[in-house]
LUMZA-854107 format. One record per residue (C-alpha): residue in three letters; x, y, z; residue number from 1. Coordinates in steps of 0.1 Angstrom, whole numbers, plus 5000, padded with zeros to 4 digits. Example, Ala and Ser with C-alpha at 12.3 -4.5 7.8 and 13.67 -1.06 7.14 Angstrom:
<atoms>
residuo:east:north:up:num
ala:5123:4955:5078:1
ser:5137:4989:5071:2
</atoms>
This chain:
<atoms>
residuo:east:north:up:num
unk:3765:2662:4178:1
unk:3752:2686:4206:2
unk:3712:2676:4196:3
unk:3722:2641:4193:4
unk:3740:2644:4232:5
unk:3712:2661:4245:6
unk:3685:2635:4229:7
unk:3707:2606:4241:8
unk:3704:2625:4275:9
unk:3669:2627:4276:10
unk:3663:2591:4268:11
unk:3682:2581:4297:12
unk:3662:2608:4319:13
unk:3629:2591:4300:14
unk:3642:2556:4308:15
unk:3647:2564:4346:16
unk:3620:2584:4350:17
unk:3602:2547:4340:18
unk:3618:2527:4357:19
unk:3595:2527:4385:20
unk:3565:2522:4367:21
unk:3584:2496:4343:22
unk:3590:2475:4377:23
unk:3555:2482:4387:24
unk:3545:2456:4362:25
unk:3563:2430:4374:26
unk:3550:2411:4400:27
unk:3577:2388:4406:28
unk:3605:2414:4412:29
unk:3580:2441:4428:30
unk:3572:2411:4453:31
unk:3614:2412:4463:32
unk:3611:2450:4473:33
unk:3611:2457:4511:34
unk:3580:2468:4528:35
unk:3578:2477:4568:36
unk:3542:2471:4570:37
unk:3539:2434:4582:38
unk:3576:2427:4576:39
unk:3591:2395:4586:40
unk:3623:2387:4603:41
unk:3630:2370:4566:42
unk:3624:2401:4549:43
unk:3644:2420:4571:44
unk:3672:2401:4570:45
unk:3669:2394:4533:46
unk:3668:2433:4526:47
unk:3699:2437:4546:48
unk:3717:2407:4526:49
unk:3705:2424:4495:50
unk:3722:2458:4504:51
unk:3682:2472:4499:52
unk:3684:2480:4540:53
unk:3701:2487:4569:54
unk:3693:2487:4601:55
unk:3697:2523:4608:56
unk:3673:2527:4581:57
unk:3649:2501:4599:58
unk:3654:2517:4630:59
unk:3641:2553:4618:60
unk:3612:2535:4600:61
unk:3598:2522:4631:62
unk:3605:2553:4647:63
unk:3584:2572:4621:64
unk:3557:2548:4632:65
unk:3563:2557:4666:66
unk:3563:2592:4663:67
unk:3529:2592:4642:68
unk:3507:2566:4660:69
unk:3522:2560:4695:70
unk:3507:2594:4713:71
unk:3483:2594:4741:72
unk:3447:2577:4732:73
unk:3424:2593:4756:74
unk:3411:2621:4774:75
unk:3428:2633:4805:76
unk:3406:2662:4814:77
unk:3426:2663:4847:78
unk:3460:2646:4842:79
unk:3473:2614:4836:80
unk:3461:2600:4871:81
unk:3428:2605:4871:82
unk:3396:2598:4852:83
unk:3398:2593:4815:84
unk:3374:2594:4785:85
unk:3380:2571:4756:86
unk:3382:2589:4720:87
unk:3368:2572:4687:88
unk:3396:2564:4660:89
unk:3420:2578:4682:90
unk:3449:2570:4655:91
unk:3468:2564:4687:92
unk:3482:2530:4710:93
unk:3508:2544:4736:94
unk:3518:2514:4737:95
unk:3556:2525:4744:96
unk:3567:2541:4776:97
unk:3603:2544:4768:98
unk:3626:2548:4741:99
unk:3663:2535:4735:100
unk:3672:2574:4723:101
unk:3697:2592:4739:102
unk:3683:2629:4750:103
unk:3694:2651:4718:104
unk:3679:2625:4692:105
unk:3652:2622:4715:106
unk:3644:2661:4713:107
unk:3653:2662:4676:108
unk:3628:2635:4670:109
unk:3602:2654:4689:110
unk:3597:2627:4719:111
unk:3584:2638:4754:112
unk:3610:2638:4775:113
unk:3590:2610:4800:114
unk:3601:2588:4771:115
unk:3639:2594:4780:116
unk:3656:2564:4789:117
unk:3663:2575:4820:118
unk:3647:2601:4843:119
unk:3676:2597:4870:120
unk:3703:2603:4845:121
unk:3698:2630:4823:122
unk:3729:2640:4804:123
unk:3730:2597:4794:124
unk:3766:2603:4780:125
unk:3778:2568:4788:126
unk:3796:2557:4760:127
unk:3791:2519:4771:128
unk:3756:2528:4768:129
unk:3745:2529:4731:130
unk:3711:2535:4720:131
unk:3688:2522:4695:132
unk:3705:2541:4665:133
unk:3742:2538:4678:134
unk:3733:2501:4680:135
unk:3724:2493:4645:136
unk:3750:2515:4629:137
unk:3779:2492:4648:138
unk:3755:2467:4637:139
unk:3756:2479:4598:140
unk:3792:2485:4604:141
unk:3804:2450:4612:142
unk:3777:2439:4584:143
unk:3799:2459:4558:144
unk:3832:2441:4570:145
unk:3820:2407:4569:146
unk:3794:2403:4548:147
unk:3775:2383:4578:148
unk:3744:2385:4599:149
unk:3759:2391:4634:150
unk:3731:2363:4649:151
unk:3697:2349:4646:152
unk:3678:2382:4656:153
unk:3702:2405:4634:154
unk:3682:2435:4628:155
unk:3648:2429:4646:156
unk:3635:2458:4658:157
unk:3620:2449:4694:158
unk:3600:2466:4727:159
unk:3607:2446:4760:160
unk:3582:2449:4784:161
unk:3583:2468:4815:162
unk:3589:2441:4838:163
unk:3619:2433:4826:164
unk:3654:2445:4832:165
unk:3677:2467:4807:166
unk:3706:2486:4821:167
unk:3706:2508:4792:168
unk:3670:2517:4798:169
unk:3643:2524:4831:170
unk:3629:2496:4845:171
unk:3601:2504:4870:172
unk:3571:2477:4864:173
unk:3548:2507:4845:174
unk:3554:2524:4883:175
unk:3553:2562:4887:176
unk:3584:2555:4915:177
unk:3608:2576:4926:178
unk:3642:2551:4925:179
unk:3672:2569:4929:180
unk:3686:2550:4899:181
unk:3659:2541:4876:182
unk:3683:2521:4856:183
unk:3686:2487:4873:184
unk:3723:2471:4870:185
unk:3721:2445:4846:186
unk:3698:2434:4816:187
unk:3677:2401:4823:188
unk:3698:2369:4810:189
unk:3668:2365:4782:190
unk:3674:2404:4769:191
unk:3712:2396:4769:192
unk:3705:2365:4747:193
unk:3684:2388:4725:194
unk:3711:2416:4724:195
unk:3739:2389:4717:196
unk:3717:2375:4688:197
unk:3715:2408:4666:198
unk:3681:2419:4680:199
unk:3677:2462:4688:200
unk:3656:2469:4715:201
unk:3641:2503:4704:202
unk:3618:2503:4734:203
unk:3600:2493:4766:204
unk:3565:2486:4762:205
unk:3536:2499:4784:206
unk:3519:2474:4807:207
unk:3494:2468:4833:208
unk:3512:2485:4864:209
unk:3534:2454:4883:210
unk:3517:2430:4859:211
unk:3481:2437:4869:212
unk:3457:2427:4841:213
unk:3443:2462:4831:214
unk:3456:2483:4804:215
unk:3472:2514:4826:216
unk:3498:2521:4846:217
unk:3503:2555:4870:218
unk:3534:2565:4847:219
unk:3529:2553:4811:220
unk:3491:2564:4813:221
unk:3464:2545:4794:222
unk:3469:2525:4764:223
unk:3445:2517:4738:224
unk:3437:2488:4710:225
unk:3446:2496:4676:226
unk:3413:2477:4660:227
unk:3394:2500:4684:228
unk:3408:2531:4706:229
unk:3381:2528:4729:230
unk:3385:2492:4736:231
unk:3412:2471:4760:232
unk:3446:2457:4749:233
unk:3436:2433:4768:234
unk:3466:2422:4796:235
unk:3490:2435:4814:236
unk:3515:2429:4783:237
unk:3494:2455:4764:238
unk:3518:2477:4751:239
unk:3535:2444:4738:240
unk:3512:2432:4718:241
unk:3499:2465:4704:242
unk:3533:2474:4690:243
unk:3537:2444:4673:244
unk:3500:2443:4656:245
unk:3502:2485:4647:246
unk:3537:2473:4632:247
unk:3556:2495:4659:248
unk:3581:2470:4662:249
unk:3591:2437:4647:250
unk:3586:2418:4677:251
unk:3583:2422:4715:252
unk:3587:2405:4742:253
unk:3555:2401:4769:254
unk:3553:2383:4807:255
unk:3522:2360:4817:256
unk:3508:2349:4849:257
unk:3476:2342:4836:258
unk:3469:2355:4803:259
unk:3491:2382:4795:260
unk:3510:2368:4764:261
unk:3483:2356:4751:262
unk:3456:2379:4759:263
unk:3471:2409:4745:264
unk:3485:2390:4708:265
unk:3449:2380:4703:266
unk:3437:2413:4709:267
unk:3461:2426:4683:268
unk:3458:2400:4658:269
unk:3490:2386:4663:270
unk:3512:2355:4677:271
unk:3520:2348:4713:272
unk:3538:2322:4729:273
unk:3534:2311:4765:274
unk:3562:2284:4765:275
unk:3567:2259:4793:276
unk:3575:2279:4827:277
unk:3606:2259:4828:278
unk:3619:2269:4793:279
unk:3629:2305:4796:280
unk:3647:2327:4822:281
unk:3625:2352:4847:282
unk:3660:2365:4862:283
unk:3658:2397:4861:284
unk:3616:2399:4862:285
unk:3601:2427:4884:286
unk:3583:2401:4907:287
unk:3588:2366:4896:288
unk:3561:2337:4905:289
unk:3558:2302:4899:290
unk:3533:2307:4872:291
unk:3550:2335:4855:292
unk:3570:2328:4823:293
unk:3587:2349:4798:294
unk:3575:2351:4758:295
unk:3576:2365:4722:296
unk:3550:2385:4704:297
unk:3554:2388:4667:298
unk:3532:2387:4637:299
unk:3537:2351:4627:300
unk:3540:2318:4642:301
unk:3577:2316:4624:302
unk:3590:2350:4640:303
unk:3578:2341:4674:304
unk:3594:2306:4672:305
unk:3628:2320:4662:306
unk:3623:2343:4691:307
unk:3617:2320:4715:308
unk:3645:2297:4700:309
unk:3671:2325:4710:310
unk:3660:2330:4748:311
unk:3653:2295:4758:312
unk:3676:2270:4772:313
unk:3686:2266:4810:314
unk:3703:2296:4831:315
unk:3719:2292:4865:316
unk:3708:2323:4878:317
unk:3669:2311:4875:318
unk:3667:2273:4892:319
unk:3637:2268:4876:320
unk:3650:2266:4843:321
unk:3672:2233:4855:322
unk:3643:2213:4842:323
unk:3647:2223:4806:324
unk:3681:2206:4806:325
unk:3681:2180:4776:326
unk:3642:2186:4771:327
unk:3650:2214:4736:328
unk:3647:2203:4705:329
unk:3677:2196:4682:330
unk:3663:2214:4651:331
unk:3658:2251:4657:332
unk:3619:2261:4669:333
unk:3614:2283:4637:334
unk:3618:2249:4618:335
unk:3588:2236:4629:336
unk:3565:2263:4617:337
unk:3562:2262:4583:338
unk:3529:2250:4564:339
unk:3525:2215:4566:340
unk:3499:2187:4569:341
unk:3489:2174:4604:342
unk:3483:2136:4596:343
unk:3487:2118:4626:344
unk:3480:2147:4650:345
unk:3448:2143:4677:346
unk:3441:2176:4687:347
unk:3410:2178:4720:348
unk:3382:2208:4713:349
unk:3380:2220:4750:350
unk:3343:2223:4747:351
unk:3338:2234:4783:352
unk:3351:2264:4773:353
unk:3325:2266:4745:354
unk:3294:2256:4758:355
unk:3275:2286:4743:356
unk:3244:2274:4773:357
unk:3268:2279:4798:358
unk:3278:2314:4784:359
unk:3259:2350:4773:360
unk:3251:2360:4737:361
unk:3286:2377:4740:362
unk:3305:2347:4742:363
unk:3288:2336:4705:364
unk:3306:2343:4682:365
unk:3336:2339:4691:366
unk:3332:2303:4700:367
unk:3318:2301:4664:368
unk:3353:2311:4649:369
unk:3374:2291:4671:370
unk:3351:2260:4663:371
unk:3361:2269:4626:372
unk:3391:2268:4636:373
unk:3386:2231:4649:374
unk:3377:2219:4613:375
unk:3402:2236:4596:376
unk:3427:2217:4616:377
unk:3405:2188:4610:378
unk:3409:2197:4569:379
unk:3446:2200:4574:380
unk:3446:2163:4583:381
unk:3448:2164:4620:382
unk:3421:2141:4640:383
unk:3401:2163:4659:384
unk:3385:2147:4692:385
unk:3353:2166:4695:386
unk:3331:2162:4725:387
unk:3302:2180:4706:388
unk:3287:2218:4709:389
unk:3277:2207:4749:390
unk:3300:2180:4752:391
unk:3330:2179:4776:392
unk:3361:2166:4768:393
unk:3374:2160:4801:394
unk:3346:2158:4832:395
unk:3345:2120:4828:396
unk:3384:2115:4827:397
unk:3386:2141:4858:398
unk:3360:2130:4885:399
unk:3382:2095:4882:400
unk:3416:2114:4894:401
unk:3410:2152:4908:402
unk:3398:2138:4940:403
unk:3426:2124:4951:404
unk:3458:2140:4933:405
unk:3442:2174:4945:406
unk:3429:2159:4977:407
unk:3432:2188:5005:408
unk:3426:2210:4986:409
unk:3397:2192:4966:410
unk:3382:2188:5003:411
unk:3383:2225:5012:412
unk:3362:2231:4978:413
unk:3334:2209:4992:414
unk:3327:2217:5031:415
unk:3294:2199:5030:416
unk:3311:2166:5022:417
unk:3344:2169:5038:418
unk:3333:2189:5072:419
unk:3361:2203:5093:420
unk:3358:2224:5126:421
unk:3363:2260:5136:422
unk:3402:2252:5137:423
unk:3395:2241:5102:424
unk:3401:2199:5113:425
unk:3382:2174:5100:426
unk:3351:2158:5122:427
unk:3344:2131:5099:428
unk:3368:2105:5078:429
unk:3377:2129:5051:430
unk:3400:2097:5038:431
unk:3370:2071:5035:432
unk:3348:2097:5014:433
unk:3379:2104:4993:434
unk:3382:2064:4985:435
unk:3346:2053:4982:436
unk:3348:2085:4952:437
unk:3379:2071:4938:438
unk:3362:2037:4934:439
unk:3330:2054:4922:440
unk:3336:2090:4906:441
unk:3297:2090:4903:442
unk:3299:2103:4937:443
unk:3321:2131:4927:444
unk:3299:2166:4923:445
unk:3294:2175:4892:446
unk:3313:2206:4892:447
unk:3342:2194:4891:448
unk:3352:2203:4855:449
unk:3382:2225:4838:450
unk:3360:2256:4849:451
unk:3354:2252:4885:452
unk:3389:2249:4902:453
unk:3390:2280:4918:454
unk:3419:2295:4935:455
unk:3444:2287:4959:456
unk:3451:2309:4993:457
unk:3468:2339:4993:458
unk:3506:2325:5001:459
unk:3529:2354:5002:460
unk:3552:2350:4967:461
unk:3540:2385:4957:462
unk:3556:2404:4986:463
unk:3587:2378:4985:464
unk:3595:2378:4954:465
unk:3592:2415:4944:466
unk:3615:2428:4977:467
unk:3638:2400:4963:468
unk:3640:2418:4935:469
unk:3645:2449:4951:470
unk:3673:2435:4972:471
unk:3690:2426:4944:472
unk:3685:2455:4925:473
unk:3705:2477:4952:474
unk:3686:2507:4946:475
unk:3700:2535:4972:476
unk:3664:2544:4977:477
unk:3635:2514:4971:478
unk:3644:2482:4987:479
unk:3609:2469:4994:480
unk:3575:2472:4986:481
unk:3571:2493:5015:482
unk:3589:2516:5002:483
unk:3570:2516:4970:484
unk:3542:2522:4986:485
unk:3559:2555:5001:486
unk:3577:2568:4971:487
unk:3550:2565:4941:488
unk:3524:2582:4926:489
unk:3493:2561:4921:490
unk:3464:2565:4895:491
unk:3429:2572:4910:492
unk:3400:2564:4884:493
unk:3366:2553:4901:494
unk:3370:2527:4868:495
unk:3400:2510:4870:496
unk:3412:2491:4904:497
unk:3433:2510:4928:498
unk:3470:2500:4926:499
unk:3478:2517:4956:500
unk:3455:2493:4973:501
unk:3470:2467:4954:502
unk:3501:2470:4970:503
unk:3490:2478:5003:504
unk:3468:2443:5007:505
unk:3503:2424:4996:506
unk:3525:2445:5019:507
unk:3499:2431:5050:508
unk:3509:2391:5039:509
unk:3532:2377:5068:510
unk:3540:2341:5051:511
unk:3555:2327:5019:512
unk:3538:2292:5018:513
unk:3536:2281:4981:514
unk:3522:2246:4994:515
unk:3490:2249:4981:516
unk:3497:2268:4945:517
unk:3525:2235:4943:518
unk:3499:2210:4945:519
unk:3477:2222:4926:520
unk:3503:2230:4898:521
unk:3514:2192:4901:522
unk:3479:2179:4908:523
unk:3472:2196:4871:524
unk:3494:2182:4855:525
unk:3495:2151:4862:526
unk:3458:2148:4859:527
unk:3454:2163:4826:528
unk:3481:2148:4810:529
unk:3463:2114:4822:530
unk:3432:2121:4805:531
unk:3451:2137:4771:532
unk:3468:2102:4774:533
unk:3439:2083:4777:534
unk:3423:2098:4743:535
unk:3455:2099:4730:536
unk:3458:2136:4728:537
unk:3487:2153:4713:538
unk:3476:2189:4718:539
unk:3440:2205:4729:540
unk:3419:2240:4714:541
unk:3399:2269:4724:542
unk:3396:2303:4720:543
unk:3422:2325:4738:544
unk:3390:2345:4754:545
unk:3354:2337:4749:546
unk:3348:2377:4747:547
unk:3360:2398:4726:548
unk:3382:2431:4737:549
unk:3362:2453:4758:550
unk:3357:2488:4764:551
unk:3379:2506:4783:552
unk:3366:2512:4818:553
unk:3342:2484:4817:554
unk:3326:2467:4842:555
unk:3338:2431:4847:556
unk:3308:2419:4862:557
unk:3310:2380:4880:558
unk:3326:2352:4868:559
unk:3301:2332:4847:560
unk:3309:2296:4847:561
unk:3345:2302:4852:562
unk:3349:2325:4827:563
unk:3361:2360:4843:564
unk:3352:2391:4832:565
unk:3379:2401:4806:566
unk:3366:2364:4786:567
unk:3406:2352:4787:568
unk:3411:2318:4796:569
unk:3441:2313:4820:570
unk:3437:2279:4840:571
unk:3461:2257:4817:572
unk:3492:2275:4812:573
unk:3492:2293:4847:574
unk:3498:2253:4855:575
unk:3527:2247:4832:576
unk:3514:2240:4801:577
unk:3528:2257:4767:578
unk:3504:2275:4747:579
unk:3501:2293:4717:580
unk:3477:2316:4700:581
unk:3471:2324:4670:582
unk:3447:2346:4650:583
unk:3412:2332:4643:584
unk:3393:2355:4625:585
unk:3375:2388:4635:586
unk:3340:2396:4646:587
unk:3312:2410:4625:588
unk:3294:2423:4659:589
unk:3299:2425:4699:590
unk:3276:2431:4730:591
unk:3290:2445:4758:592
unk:3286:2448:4793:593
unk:3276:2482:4813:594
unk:3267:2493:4843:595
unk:3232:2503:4849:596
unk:3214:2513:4880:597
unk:3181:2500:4873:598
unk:3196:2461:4863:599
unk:3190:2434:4890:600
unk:3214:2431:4912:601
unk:3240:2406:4909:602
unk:3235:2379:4939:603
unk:3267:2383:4963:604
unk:3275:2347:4959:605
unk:3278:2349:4926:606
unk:3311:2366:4929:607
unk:3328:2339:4951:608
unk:3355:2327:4923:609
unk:3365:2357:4912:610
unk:3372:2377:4880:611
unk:3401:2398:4860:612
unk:3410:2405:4828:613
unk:3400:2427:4801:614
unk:3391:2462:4812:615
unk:3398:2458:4847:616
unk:3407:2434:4866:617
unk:3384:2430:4898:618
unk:3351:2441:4914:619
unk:3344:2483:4916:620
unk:3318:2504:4922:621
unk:3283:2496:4901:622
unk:3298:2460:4891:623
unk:3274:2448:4909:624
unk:3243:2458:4883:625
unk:3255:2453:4846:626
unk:3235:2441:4810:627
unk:3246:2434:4782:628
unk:3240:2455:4756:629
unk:3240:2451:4718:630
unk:3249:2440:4688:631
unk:3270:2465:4682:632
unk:3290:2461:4645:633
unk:3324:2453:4655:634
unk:3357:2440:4633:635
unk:3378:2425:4665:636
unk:3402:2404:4664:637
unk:3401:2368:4679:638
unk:3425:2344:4688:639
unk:3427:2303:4690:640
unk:3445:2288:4720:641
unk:3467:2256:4710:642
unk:3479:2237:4741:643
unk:3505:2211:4745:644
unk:3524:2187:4771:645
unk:3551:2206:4790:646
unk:3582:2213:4767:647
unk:3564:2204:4735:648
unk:3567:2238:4720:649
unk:3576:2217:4686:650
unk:3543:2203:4678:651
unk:3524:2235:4683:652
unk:3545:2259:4669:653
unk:3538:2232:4636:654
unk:3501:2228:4645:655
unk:3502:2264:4642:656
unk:3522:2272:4617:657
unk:3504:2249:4600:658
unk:3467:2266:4605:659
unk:3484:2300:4599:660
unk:3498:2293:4561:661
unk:3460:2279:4558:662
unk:3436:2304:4572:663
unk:3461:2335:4566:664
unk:3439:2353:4594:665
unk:3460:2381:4603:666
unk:3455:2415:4594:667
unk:3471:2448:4604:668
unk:3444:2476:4621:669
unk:3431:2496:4591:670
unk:3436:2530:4610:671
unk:3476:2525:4614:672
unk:3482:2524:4576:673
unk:3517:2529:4559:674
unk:3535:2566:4565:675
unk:3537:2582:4531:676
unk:3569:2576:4514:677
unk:3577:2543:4539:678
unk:3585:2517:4519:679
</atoms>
């Protein structure tokens, strides 16, 4: 009886020592086993349902991440302040500049202690302050009494970005500032909506510092791009979207004024959505502006739809978001995304974006990828509206309405026809020219297209709105920009724009007058939605940038034909329209821009417009004489642009969704591969 025990024994041992291989073999129930890398909010949630996860568990997975790949990326031969050098395969992002760990798990995960959550508060012993971990085990807890997801969100592991208040965690815009508190009182009303929803914020993310469009900041350092260390995130939302495409985090949440949501998700192969201004709360933003709005970041149209579902919807402490009162949709946003044909949709290529004559040999291939993208909307069913490969889609539509709907400050573009005086006054009939083009838009210049708008005048909402903040942040210690400018360190690196200066230009403004950035907003919209209208538009295309990301420390070089330096197009949604991107494919090769002493010199009046983006965000030293140089083998990632009316995030979260299920473009960085053992 003894053998036959002990054999018995053995074949069970035998049996479970088989089991995993037995499984192995089937594809169907291997497919229903939980894996971190590229996990949706689905799969999260249907692990937890299935008793296969927890959050806690989650929690520790991303962490593991964390520890292994979010380090420093470059060379600080002198510190973090000053010049860096970039490093090959870094296996690095530091993308993260704080963590939701209270100071013993922080040590006993082997964080720096800048990561703390706060550096004002050091013990962090506030018991109505849980972190990360504490979170998800009340969260697990709760889970094993009822049986029920406690929201939408319920266990999605997420990084905020740095512009945004937590009370639980600093908040300092990526500042190296000295605030007597660092914690500001209250979370923003979108991160309470997240929290209330089941979603864990681990972390905030790194960003451009006060939302300036290079990838640094004086106190989270330099952060790199996982497809290429030595390259930019791209945006000040950098450490955003690099958590979300190196599968730091689940999702995160990113801020645009230009290009910042979607700048840095195309960079890391991911989803971003810029919604309508209107739709989501900035209270609580470090430096609110007309233009700014508030988005997700997650790896799939789906995910960032359900995000954005949970933090939209009107707020009385942000006026702003009055207009999106009875202008949600009934059906949850997530609905909308799932694969599906586009009969019936009439999407607009924005060929003056993708004019490869008006461009460099830089600009190539991407254009190539996004114009792929065109026909495999157009195989998806959808009717696209091409102008052709040097066509324009809008020129005609806007000579017929710019003139007058932007009118003073159409006239102030064109001196030569619309002369005024030293006291700036007119000294001819600015009204008659302005009419004799309305009935004849033959006798409007030619550039007047979607690239030649140019900027309005400085008007005063940076310094406004940021010691608004400040006022209402009560610090004991910072209450203006002014005294920003007194207690913070500052980076100083010949090749990235000085912040201190930054500051110190927007702390010399005297005015708040918004007049001019108001009419052109309204001017905008009302013109383009005429002309989408007129070719019965539902939505419109283009690449998210023309170039691909580009190497740290670049030069920008001028703006070529409206396209700045960085390659990120920003014109439309800075005006109120929603946009998405989405991943489009990746390049084969790259040229890039650097400075050379021996290059022609760069006219002075070719900088007139402007520039940002990208590797740094205005004119510096050598800029000025530049070539491009290449090609250079290159597997980047590049993302399509998919534009809407105001509050029609519906259609192109399903537009979208739609492309995604049928190109299945994304792809996580081959250098932040699955930990051993993680799942």
């Amino acid at each position: 009886m003894r053998n036959t025990a002990l054999a018995r024994r053995a074949a069970v041992v035998a049996i479970a020592s088989a089991l995993p291989l037995l499984l192995s073999v089937h594809p169907a129930q291997a497919a229903m086993k939980f894996h971190l890398e590229e996990a949706t909010i689905d799969d999260i949630q249907q692990a937890i349902l299935s008793k296969e996860l927890t959050s806690e568990a989650l929690v520790n997975l991303y962490l593991k991440r964390i520890k292994a790949y979010d380090g420093t990326c470059v060379k600080e031969p002198k510190g973090i302040l000053h010049e860096i050098q970039t490093i090959p395969h870094a296996g690095q992002i530091n993308s993260l500049v704080t963590l939701n760990l209270r100071p013993a798990t922080l040590k006993k995960w082997g964080f720096k202690p800048i990561k703390a959550r706060s550096l004002t508060d050091q013990a962090d012993a506030d018991p109505a302050m849980p972190d990360a971990l504490e979170v998800a085990k009340a969260q697990d807890a709760e889970f094993a009494r009822t049986g029920k997801l406690a929201g939408p969100l319920h266990g999605v592991v997420m990084a905020i970005k740095d512009q945004y208040d937590t009370f639980d965690m600093r908040t300092t815009s990526g500042a190296d500032a000295f605030y007597a508190n660092d914690r500001p009182p209250e979370d923003s009303t979108f991160v309470q909506r997240l929290r209330a929803a089941g979603a864990i914020i681990l972390a905030k993310s790194n960003l451009g510092e006060y939302a300036s469009g290079i990838p640094r900041s004086s106190f989270g350092g330099t952060f790199c791009n996982p497809y290429d260390t030595e390259r930019s995130p791209r945006g000040s939302s950098s450490g955003s979207g690099s958590a979300v495409g190196a599968n730091l985090v689940t999702c995160a949440i990113a801020e645009e004024s230009g290009s910042s949501i979607r700048g840095p998700a195309s960079a890391a192969s991911s989803v971003g959505i810029a919604a309508t201004e209107e739709l989501v709360s900035r209270k609580g933003m470090v430096q609110i502006g007309i233009n700014t709005r508030v988005g997700p970041i997650c790896r799939n149209v789906a995910d960032a739809a359900r995000v954005l579902g949970v933090i939209a919807g009107y707020d009385p402490k942000d006026e702003l978001t009055v207009f999106s009162i009875g202008r949600t949709p009934k059906a949850p946003y997530e609905s909308f995304a799932k694969p599906a044909r586009l009969d019936g949709v009439r999407i607009g290529v924005v060929r003056e974006y993708m004019n490869k004559k008006l461009f460099t040999k830089a600009d190539e291939q991407t254009i190539d990828l996004v114009s792929q993208g065109a026909d495999d909307l157009r195989k998806l069913g959808a009717t696209i509206v091409d102008p052709g490969p040097e066509g324009d889609l809008f020129t005609s539509c806007l000579k017929k309405y710019v003139p007058q709907d932007d009118n003073k400050l159409f006239t102030k573009r064109f001196p030569e026809l619309f002369p005024v005086d030293a006291n700036g006054k007119p000294t001819a009939d600015h009204t008659a020219k302005l009419l004799d083009m309305k009935m004849n838009p033959a006798l409007v210049p030619d550039n007047v297209t979607l690239r030649d708008f140019g900027g309005t005048e400085t008007d005063g909402q940076n310094k406004y709105m940021l010691n608004l903040y400040l006022r209402e942040r009560g610090d004991a210690k910072i209450k203006s920009n002014a005294d920003l400018l007194a207690n913070s360190n500052f980076h100083d690196d010949p090749t990235f724009p000085d912040r201190r200066k930054g500051r110190e230009n927007v702390e010399k403004v005297m005015e708040l007058n918004l007049a001019e950035r108001m009419l052109r907003r309204f001017s905008v919209q009302q013109t383009i939605l005429q002309c989408m209208a007129e070719q019965q538009l539902d939505a419109l295309v283009y690449p998210t940038s023309n170039l691909p990301p580009t190497k740290l420390g670049a030069p920008q070089g001028p703006p070529i034909n409206g396209r700045n330096g960085g390659g990120v197009w920003s014109f439309l949604g800075a005006q109120g329209f929603p946009v998405i991107t989405v991943p489009a494919g990746f390049t084969t090769e790259v040229y890039d821009l650097i400075r050379d002493p021996n290059a022609p010199q760069t006219p002075e009046s070719a900088w007139n417009r402007g520039g940002g983006g990208g590797g740094g965000e205005s004119r510096l030293a050598g800029d000025d004489r530049t070539r491009l140089t290449g090609p250079i083998p290159a597997k980047l990632p590049v993302g399509m642009d998919i534009v809407g009316r105001p509050f029609d995030e519906p259609l192109i979260i399903k537009i979208a969704g739609a492309y995604e299920a049928a190109t299945k473009h994304r792809a996580p960085p081959s250098d932040f591969k699955p930990l051993k053992g993680e799942p």
